[in-house]
N, C-alpha and C positions, 0 to 999 in steps of 0.2 A: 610607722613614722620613726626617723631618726630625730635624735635632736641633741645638740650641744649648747650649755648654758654657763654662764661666766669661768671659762676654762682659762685656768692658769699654769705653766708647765714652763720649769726653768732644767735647765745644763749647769749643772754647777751653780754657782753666783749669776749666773745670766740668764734673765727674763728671755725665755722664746716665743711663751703664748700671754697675750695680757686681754683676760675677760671676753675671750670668743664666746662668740652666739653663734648657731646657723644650725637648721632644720632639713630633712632629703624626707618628701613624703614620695609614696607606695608608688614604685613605677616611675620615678625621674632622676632625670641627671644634672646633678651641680657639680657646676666647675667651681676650683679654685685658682686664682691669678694673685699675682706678685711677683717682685725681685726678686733674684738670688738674695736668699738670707732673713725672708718676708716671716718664714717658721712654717712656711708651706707642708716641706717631710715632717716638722716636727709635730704639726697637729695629725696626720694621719698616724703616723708615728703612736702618738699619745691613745687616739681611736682605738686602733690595734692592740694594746696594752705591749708596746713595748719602752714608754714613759708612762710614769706614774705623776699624775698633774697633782700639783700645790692646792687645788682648790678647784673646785666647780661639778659640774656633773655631764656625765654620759649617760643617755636614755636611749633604751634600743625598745621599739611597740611597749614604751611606758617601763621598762626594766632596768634598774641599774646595772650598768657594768664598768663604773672608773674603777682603778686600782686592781682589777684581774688582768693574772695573766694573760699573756699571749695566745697559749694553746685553750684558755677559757674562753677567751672574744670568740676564737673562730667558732668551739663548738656551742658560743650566743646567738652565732649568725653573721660571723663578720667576718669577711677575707681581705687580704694585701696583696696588693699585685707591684712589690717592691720595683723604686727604679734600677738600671740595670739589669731587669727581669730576676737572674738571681733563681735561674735552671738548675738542676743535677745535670750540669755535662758528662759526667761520664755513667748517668742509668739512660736507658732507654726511654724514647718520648712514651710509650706505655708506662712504662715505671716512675715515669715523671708524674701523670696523670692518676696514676693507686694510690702515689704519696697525697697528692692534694685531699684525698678522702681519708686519710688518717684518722682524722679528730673523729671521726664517728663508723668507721671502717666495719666494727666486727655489729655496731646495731644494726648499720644498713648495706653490708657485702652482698646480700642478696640483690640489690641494684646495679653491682658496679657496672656490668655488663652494660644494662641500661644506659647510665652515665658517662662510659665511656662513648656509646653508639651517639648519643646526643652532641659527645663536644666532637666527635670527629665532622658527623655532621653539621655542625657549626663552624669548623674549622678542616674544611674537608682539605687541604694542602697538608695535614696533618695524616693521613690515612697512608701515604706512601713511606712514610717514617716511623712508622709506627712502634718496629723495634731497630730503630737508629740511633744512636748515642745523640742525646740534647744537642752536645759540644757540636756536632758536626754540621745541623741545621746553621740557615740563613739568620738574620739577625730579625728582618720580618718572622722567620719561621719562630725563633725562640719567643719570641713577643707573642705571636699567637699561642705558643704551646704556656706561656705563665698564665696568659688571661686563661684558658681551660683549666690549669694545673688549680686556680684561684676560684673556678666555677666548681669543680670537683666537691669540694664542701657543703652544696647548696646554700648559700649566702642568702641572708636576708640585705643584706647591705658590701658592695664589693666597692675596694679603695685603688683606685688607678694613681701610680706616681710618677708621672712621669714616661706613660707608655709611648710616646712617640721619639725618646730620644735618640740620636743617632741614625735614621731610618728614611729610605728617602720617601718623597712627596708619595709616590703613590702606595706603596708600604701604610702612610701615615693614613691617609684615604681609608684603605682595609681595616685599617684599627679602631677610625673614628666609627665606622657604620657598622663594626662589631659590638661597640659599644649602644651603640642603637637599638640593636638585635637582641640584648642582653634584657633592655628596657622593654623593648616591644614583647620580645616572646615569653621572656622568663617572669617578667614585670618586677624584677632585681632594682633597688635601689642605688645609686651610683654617685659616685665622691670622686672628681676627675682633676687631680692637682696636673697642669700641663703648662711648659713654658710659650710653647705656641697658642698662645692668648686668642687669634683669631680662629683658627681651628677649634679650639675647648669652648669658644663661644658662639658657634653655630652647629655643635653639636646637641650642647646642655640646654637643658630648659631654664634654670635659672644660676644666677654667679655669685659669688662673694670677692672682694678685693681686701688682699692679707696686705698689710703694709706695715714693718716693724713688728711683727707679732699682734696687732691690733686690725680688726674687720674694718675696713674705713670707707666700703661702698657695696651695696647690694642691689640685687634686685632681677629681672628677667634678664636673660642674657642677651636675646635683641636688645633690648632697650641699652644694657653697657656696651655692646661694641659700637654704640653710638655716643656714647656718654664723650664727652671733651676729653675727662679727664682718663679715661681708658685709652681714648685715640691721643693721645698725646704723650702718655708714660710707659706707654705697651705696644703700641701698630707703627712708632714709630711716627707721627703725623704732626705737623706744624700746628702752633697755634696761628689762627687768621691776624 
């Protein structure tokens, strides 16, 4: 189990996280929803160890990890799968993929091959690129190739920011049911900050609502995309 418990995490002078809670147990997917400017990146952000929060705790299967670095998290068990994706355009989608094993590369090289055969297999639109420059894939392609490049570590817990942006509808389809596949076959825990609120909420099994930096509604994610106040600040939908 994950779990995040009164997490505070400022910019400067400016409160971005105030007293978050929220737990992702073994095999599920929570979304994250809010405005632009809710602290959305900035909690996974904080996850990832690239902020250092004011106050509260990260618990990864009961272990602390606030305040460690970045290349610490991953080799704790936690990958980013940054917005923008945020490839090596100019290595090869091979070499894109060796690099996501870094953090643990010379313990477990004897796998890579493995690893690799798995995320092609997973992302089998991957297999014709294989030594293509990142740069030169589709923007669905590069999207597939970060969530692999972010699998490559073997996560106990992987942070989606954002992975439908810019991408069209069926594009976004392949990404949601990848993320599926993640849960279903890897049994990977999953953190899904995504602007398209209806989408992130029939994929996840349960949601949180960031508003201001503060969690201000929870719960099953069926049950919110019926909620008023989700249909109302997010789907766009009239009050009766």
């Amino acid at each position: 189990m994950f779990e995040v418990n009164q997490l505070d995490t400022y910019h400067g002078q400016i409160q971005a996280l105030r007293s978050v809670r929220l737990r992702v147990e073994k095999g599920e997917i929570v979304a994250i929803i809010g405005s632009n400017g809710a602290g959305k990146s900035t909690l996974l952000g904080t996850v990832a160890g690239l902020y250092k929060p004011a106050q509260g705790e990260i618990l990864l299967e009961g272990k602390s990890i606030r305040g460690l670095p970045a290349y610490q998290v991953v080799r704790e068990g936690i990958s980013l799968v940054p917005e923008g994706r945020q490839i090596f355009q100019n290595l090869s989608v091979k070499d894109n993929l060796v690099l996501g094993m870094y953090s643990n590369y010379y313990k477990n090289k004897q796998r890579l091959k493995s690893k690799l055969d798995l995320m092609l297999d997973m992302f089998p639109g991957l297999q014709k690129h294989l030594h293509n420059y990142g740069g030169n894939l589709s923007g669905g392609e590069q999207q597939m190739l970060a969530i692999a490049r972010g699998l490559m570590s073997d996560p106990k817990l992987i942070l989606f920011d954002e992975p439908s942006m810019g991408l069209a509808p069926l594009v976004v389809r392949e990404i949601l049911e990848a993320l599926k596949q993640i849960k279903n076959e890897l049994g990977t825990m999953v953190i899904l900050v995504e602007q398209n609120v209806k989408a992130a909420l029939q994929v996840a099994d349960r949601a949180y609502v960031l508003d201001r930096g503060s969690i201000v509604l929870e719960g099953g994610a069926r049950e919110l995309l019926d909620h008023p106040m989700v249909q109302t600040a997010y789907l766009g939908q009239t009050e009766p």
